[in-house]
C-alpha positions in Angstrom: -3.4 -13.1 -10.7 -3.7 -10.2 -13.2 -2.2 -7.0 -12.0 -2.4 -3.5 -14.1 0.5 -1.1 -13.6 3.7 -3.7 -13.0 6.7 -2.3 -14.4 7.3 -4.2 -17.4 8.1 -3.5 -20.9 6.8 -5.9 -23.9 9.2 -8.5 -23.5 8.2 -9.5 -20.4 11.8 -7.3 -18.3 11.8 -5.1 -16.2 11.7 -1.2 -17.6 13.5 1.4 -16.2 10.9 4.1 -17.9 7.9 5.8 -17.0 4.2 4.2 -17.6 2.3 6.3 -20.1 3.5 9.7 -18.6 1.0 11.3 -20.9 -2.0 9.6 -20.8 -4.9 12.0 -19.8 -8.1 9.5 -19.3 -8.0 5.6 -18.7 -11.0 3.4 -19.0 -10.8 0.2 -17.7 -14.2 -1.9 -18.6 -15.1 -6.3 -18.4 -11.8 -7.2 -17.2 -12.8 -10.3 -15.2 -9.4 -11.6 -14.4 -8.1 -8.4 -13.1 -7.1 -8.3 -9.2 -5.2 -5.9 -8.7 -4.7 -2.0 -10.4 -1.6 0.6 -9.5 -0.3 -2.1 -6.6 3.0 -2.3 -7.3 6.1 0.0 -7.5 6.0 2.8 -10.4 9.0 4.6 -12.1 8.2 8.3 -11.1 6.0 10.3 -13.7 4.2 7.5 -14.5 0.7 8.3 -15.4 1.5 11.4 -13.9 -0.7 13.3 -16.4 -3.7 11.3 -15.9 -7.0 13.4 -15.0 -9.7 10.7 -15.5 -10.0 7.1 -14.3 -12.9 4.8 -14.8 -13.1 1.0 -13.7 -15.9 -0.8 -14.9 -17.5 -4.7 -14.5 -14.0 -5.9 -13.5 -15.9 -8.2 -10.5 -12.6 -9.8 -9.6 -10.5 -6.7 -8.3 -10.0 -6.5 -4.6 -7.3 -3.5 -4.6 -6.9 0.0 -6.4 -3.5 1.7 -5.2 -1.4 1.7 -3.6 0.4 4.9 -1.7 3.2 5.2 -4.5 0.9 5.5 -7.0 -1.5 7.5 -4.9 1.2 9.9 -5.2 2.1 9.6 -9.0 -1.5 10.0 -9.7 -1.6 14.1 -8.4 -3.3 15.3 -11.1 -6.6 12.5 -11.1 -9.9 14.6 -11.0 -12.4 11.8 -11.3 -12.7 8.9 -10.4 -15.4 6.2 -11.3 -15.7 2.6 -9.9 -18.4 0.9 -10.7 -19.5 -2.8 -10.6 -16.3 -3.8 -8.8 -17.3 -6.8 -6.8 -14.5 -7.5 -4.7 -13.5 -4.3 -3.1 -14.0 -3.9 0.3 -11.9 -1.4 0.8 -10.7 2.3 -0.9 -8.3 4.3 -0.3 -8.2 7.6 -2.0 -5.8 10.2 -3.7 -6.7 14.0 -3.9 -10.2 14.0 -6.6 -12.7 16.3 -7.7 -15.4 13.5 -8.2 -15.4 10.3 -7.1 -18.2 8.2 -8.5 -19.0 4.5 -6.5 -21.3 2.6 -7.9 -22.5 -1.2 -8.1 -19.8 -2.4 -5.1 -22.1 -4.2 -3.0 -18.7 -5.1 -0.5 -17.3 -1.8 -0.2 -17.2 -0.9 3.6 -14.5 1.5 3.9 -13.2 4.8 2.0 -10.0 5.9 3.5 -8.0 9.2 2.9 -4.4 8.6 2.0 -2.6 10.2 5.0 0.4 11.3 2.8 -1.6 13.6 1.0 -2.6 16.8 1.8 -6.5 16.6 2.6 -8.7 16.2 -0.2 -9.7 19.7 -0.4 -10.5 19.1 -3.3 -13.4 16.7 -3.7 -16.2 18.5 -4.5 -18.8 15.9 -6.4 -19.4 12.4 -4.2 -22.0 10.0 -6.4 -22.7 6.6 -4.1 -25.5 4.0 -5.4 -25.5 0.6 -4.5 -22.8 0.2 -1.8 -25.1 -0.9 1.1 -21.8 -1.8 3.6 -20.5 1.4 2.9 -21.8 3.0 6.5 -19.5 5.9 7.2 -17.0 8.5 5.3 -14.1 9.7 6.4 -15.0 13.3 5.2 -15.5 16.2 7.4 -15.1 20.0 7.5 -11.7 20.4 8.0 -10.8 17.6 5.0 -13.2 18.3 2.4 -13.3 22.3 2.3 -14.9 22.2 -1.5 -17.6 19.7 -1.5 -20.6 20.4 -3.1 -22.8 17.7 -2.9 -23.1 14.1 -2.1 -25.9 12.0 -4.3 -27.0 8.8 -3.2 -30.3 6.4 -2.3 -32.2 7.8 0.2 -31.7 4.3 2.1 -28.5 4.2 2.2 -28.5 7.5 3.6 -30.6 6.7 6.2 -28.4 3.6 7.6 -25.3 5.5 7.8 -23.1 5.0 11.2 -23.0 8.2 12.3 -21.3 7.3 15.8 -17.5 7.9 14.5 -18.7 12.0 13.5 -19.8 14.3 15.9 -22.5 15.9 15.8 -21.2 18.8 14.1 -19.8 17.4 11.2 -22.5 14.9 11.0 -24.7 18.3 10.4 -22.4 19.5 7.6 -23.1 16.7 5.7 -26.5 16.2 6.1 -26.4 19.4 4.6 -24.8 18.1 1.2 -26.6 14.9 0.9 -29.2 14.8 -2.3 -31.1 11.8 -2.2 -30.6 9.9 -5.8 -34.1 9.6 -7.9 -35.2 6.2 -8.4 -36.5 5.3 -12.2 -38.6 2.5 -11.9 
């Protein structure tokens, strides 16, 4: 099992020092064997600077944070995910723009409930995440969206029996349906 994030410094011990407290933007891309990312305990500040994450063609990861790291990670604006076989399920820190794309397993988004609402989420980009049937996003938790992009399909199979009618209305209002290039 590969795991990014564990503790360790280059000779294989246990550190007792931050991870990368200044690093601003992290791409991860065509890790194959990687399982697991931010799962396991972090010194506090770690990463704590970090603004931008993107995960790409790692078709092996099942999980993405944990609610220590959730934490550490305040100041994440966007995040991207795509072509990320194995996750079923997401569970989010406070964003600006999360980006989903190419997880055809994904059936769950979850807010972290240790967090103050995501206010702050104002860009939502889903394509090709057809178990993906509900959000967890309503009026009172996402006060700044702006719009949500995705295929007009997967709009239209959404399960909207979880969202009253109310906020089901809201986000109607939001949704842009994604152009399809041929």
């Amino acid at each position: 099992m590969t795991t990014l994030g564990n503790n360790v410094d280059y000779n294989g011990s246990a550190s007792n020092g931050s991870i990368l407290p200044n690093l601003e933007q992290l791409y991860l891309k065509s890790l194959p064997n990687l399982e697991s990312a931010f799962d396991c305990p972090m010194q506090p500040r770690s990463l704590s600077k970090l603004q931008i994450l993107e995960i790409m063609n790692c078709p092996n990861l099942i999980r993405i944070f944990n609610n220590e790291a959730i934490c550490q990670l305040s100041r994440l604006q966007k995040l991207t995910i795509k072509v990320c076989l194995g996750i079923e399920e997401l569970v989010l820190p406070k964003l600006e723009t999360l980006v989903l794309d190419g997880m055809p397993n994904l059936k769950n988004i979850c807010i972290n409930s240790s967090l103050a609402c995501p206010s702050s989420l104002e860009v939502l980009k889903i394509s090709r995440c057809p178990q993906l049937k509900s959000l967890p996003f309503r009026k009172k938790n996402a006060t700044s969206l702006r719009f949500i992009r995705g295929e007009q399909e997967w709009w239209n199979e959404m399960d909207w029996a979880t969202t009253d009618d109310d906020d089901k209305n809201w986000l109607q209002s939001f949704f842009v349906p994604q152009i399809q290039i041929l």
